[in-house]
C-alpha positions as CSV (number, residue, x, y, z in Angstrom):
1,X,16.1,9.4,32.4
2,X,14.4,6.4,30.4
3,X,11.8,7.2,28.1
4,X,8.8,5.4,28.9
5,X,6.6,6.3,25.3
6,X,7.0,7.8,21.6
7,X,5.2,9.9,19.6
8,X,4.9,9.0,16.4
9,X,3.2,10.6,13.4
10,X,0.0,8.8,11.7
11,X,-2.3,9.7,8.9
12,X,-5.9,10.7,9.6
13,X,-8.9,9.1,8.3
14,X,-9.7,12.2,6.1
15,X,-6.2,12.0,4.4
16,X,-6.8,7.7,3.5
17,X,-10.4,8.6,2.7
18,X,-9.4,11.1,0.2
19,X,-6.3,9.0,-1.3
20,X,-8.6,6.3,-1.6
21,X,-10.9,8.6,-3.9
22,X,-7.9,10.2,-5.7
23,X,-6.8,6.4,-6.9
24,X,-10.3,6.0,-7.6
25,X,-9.8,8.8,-10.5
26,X,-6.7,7.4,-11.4
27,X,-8.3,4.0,-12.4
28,X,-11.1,5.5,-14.2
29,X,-8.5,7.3,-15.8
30,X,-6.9,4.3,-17.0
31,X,-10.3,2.1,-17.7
32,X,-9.9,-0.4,-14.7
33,X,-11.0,-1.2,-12.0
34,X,-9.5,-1.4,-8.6
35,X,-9.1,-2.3,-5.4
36,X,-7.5,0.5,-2.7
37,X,-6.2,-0.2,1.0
38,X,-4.9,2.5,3.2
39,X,-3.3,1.4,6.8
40,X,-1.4,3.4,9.4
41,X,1.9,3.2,10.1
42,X,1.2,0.3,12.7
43,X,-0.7,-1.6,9.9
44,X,-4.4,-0.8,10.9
45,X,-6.5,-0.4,8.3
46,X,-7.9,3.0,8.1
47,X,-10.3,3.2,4.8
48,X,-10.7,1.2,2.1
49,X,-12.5,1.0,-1.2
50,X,-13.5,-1.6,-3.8
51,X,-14.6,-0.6,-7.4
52,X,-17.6,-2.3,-9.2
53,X,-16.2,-5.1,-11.0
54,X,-12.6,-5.0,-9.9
55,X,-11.4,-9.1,-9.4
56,X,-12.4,-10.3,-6.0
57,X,-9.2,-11.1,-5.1
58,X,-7.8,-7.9,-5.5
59,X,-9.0,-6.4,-1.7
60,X,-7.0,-9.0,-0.4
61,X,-4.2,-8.4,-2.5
62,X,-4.1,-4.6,-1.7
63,X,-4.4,-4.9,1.9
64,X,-1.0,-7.4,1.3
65,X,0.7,-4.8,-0.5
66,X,-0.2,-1.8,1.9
67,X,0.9,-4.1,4.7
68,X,4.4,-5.3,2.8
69,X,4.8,-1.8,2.4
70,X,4.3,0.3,5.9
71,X,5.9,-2.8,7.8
72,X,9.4,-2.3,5.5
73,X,9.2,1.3,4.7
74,X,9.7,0.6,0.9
75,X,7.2,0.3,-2.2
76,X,6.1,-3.6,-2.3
77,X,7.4,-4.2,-5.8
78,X,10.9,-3.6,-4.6
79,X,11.2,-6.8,-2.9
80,X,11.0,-8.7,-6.6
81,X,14.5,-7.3,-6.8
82,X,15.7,-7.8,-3.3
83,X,14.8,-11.6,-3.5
84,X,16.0,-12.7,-6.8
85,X,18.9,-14.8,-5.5
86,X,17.7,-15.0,-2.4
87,X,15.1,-18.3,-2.2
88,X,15.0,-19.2,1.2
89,X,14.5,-15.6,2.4
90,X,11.8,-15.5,-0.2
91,X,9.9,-18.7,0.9
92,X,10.3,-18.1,4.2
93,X,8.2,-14.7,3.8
94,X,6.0,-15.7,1.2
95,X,4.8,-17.6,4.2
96,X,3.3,-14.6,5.8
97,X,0.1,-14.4,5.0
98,X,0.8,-10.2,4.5
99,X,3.1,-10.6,2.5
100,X,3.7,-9.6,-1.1
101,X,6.0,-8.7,-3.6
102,X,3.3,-7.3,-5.9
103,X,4.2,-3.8,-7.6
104,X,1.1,-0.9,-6.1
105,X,1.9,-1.2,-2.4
106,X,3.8,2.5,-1.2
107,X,4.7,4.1,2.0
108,X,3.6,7.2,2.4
109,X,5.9,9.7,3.5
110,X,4.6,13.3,4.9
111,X,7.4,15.3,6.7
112,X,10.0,12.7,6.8
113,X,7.8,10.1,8.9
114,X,6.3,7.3,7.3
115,X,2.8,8.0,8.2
116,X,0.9,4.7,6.7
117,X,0.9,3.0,3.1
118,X,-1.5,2.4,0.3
119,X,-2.0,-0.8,-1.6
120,X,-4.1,-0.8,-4.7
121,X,-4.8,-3.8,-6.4
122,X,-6.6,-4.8,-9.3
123,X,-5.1,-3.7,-13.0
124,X,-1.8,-4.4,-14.4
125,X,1.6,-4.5,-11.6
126,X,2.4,-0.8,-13.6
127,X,-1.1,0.6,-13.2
128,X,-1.7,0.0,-9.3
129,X,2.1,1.6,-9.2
130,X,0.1,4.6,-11.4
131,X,-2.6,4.7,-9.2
132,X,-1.0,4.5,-5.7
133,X,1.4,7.4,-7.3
134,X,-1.3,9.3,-8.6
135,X,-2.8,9.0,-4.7
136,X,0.2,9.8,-2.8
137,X,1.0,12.7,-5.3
138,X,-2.4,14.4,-4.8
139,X,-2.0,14.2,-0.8
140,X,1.8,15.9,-0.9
């Protein structure tokens, strides 16, 4: 018989409301000030957050890097490595307009399904990584 749907595991608003606050924390924690986007697994943006003064750009940027991240199943940092000899596979995604290969974009993974991805956006490469961890860690 042919299978006519899936089911497929999502996060709830709840859960991206409350790793949005735990990053939150995490860059007071660390004196910044940041940006956080948390999307489902098919890329729909489920909460978000901007901190007073973090840059402008950044809610862009970490919708980019949540995006990078769910639609490849890997943090977005990893494709730095993955394209470093590779420059026409690197301009021909840099032409996506949700595309990045920013560090602070990860998948998150509950029960062996990836379930959505954070993007955080608005300190150093290593401290969105810090705070996306920090995020992820609290909801596991």
């Amino acid at each position: 018989m042919l299978n006519k749907t899936i089911t497929k595991q999502d996060l709830t608003t709840q859960a991206a409301l409350q790793l949005c606050s735990t990053a939150i924390d995490q860059a007071v924690l660390l004196g910044i000030n940041v940006c956080i986007t948390i999307v489902c697994s098919s890329g729909r943006n489920l909460a978000s957050a901007a901190m007073n003064n973090a840059p402008l750009l950044s809610q862009a940027i970490s919708h980019k890097k949540a995006i990078t991240s769910v639609s490849f199943g890997i943090p977005s940092k990893e494709w730095q490595s993955k394209l470093a000899d590779r420059n026409n596979t690197l301009l021909a995604l840099q032409s996506e307009p949700d595309f990045t290969f920013l560090g602070g974009g990860l998948p998150i993974l509950l029960e062996g399904y990836i379930v959505g991805a954070i993007g955080v956006s608005g300190g150093s490469e290593q401290q969105d990584i810090d705070c996306a961890t920090a995020a992820i860690n609290f909801l596991n």
